[in-house]
N, C-alpha and C positions, 0 to 999 in steps of 0.2 A: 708608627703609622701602619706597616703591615697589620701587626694587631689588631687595628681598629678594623682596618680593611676585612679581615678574614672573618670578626665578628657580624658586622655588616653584612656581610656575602650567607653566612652561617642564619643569621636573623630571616633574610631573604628568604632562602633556601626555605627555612623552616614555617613560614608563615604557611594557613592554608588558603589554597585556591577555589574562589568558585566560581568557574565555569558551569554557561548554564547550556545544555542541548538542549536543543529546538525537536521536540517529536508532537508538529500539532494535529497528527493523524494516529487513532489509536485501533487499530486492527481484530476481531473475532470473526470466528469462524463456525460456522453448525451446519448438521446435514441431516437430513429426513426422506426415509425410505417413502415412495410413490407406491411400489409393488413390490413383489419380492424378485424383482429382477432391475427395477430401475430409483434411483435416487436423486434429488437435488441438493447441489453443497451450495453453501449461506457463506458469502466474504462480503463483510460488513466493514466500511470505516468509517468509523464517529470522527468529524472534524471539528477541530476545535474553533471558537466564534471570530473569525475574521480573516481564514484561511479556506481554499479549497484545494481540489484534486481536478483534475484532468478525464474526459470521456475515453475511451478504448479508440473511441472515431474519432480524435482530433486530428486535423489535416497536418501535414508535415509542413516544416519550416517555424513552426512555432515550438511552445510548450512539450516538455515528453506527457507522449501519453499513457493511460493506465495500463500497466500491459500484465495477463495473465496465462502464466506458464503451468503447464499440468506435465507433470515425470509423466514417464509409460508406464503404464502397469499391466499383468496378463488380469488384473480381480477385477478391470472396468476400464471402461474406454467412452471415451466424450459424445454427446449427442448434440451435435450444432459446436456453439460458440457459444460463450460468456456473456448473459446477459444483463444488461445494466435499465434505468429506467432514462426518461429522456431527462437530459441536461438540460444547465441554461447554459442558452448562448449569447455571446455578445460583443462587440468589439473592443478590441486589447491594445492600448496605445504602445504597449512597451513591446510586444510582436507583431503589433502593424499588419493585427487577422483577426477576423473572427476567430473566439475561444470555446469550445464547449467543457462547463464543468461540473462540481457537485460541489455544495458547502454546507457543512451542519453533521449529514450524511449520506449512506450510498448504500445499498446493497448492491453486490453484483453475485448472480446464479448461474450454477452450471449445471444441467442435464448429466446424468453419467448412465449406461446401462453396466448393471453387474454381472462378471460374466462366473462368476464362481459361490462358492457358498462360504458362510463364514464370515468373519470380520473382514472389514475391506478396511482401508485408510488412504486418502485422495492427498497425495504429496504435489507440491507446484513453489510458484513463487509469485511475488507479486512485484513488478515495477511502477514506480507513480512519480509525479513532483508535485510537490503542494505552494503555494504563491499566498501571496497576500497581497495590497494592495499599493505595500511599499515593496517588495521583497519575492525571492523565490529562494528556496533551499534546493542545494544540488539533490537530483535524483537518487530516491531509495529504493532499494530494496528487501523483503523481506519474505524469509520460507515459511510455509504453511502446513501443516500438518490437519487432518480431519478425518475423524475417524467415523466413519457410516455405519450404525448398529443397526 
């Protein structure tokens, strides 16, 4: 009986698993000099069809919202805020509030002035939650890297 048992357990063990992650948000990045002193960086997420993301301006008590973090750097420093284009808004039974979001796609842009010469590269992070219709996935995050030629 052991025997059986430990082949059993051993069988188990050894089967493969597929677990499937859920990433229905897929993230790029690009940047383009304005002058030779100022640039705009590109954070783009392609969303996958029946899922969206959340506006930077969604009011609190609901959803997380997009939120965009830029390191310090002495090679550029931010001009305004992160800009995104207008969401749709609408009311959300399951947060009992108006929601603003993006589904499909997003660009959000960032102003930076350069303050030095040389390659620069715009380090941040991005936090977001993407929902669907049945579902929400716990909030992600993800680092960014962009390099401004």
């Amino acid at each position: 009986m052991k025997k059986m048992l430990v082949a059993v357990a051993a069988l188990l063990a050894a089967r493969p698993t597929h677990a499937q992650i859920l990433t229905p948000v897929h993230w790029s990045y690009a940047a383009k000099k304005t002058s030779a002193t100022e640039a705009t960086v590109f954070l783009k997420a392609t969303i996958d069809a029946g899922w969206h993301i959340y506006s930077q301006h969604q009011k609190d008590g609901g959803p997380v919202k997009t939120t965009i973090t830029f390191d310090p750097s002495r090679a550029y420093t931010l001009v305004g805020a992160p800009q995104e284009p207008a969401p749709t808004t609408r009311p959300e039974k399951a947060f009992g509030m108006e929601v603003s979001y993006f589904a499909n796609s997003v660009i959000f842009q960032q102003r930076v002035k350069l303050t030095g010469q040389g390659p620069v590269t715009v380090l941040g992070k991005l936090e977001f939650m993407v929902c669907n219709d049945e579902k929400c996935l716990p909030p992600d995050e993800v680092a960014f890297r962009i390099p401004v030629n």
